[in-house]
N, C-alpha and C positions, 0 to 999 in steps of 0.2 A: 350825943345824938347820932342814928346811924340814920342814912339817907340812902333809898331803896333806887335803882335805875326807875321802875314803875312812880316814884316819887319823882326824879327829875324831868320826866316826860309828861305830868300831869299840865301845864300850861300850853307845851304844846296841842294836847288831847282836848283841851276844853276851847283852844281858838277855834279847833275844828269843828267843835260840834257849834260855836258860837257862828262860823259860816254857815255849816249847813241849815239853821236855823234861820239864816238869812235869808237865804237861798227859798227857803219851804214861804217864808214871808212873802216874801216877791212872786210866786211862784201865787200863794192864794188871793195877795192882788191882783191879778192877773185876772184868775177866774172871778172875784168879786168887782170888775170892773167891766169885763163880759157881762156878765148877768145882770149889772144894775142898766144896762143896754138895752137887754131886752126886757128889763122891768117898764123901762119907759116907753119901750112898744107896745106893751101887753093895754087891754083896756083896762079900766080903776076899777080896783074891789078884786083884783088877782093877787092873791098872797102868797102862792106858792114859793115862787122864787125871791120874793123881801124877806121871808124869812130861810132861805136860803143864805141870801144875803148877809141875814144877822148873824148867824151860822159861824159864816166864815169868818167876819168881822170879831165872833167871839174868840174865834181860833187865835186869828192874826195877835187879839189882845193877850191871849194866853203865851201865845209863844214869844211875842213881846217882853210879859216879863220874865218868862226861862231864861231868856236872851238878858236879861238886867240882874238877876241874881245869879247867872255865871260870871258876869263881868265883876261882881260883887267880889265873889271868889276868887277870880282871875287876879285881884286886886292885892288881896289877901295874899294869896301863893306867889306872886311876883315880891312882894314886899321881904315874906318868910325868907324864899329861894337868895334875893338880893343879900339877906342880912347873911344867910349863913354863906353863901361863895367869898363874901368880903371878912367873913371873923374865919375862916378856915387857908382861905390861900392869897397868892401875894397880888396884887392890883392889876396887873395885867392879865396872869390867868382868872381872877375871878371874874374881869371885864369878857372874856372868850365865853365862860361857861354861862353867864349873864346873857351876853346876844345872844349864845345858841338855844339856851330854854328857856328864855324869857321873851327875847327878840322873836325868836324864831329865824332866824336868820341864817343863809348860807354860809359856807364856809368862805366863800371868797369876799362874800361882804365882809365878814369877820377880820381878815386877813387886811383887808383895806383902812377900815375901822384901827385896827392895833398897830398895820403898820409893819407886819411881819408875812414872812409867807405864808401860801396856805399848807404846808410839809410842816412851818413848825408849831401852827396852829393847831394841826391836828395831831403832835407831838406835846402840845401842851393840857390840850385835852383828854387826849388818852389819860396822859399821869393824873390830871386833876381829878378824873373822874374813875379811878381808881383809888386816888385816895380818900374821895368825897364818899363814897358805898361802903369803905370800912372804916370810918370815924367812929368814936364814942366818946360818949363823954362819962 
């Protein structure tokens, strides 16, 4: 099996979009919590804005489940990523290469976490992830 740099960053790429999607979540709450505001000012029999309303709420619901079928995935690739760092290199580098693309996690956490500095973390990285890009099987 050969393992692409663009392959190892795929967990970190999809947390992000998993914020940002949060982010867009909260962000249309907001406006659908404004406008059910002035739904209840308006006099009855004004639909403009209810379906406005429903609108967003379908939005919120859509991006709800993008947000659940990348964590699907997220799932998926963290499980894949874990099998192959542990059947490729020895337990403490594949615990490094584990927090930083799976964790997401800084180097100095990492470095706390293993119990080593961070010079020979990122010494142990380098190597791993250079021999992880030209593996085959």
């Amino acid at each position: 099996m050969m393992m692409t740099e663009k392959e190892l960053f795929t967990i970190w790429d999809t947390r992000q979009e998993i914020e940002q999607l949060q982010e867009k979540i909260q962000a249309l709450q907001c406006v659908v919590t404004s406008t059910t505001k002035i739904i209840d000012d308006l006099p009855k029999g004004t639909v403009t804005n209810s379906d406005k309303v429903g609108r967003l709420t379908a939005e919120i619901i859509d991006v709800e489940n993008k947000i659940r079928q990348l964590e699907e995935s997220l799932e998926v690739s963290s499980v894949a990523l874990y099998n192959f760092f542990y059947s490729e290199l020895d337990s403490r580098t594949a615990t490094v290469m584990f927090l930083r693309y799976v964790g997401c996690r800084e180097w100095k956490e990492i470095s706390q976490v293993v119990e080593l500095s961070e010079t020979r973390i990122l010494q142990l990285h380098r190597k791993a992830k250079k021999k992880l890009l030209s593996v085959t099987a």
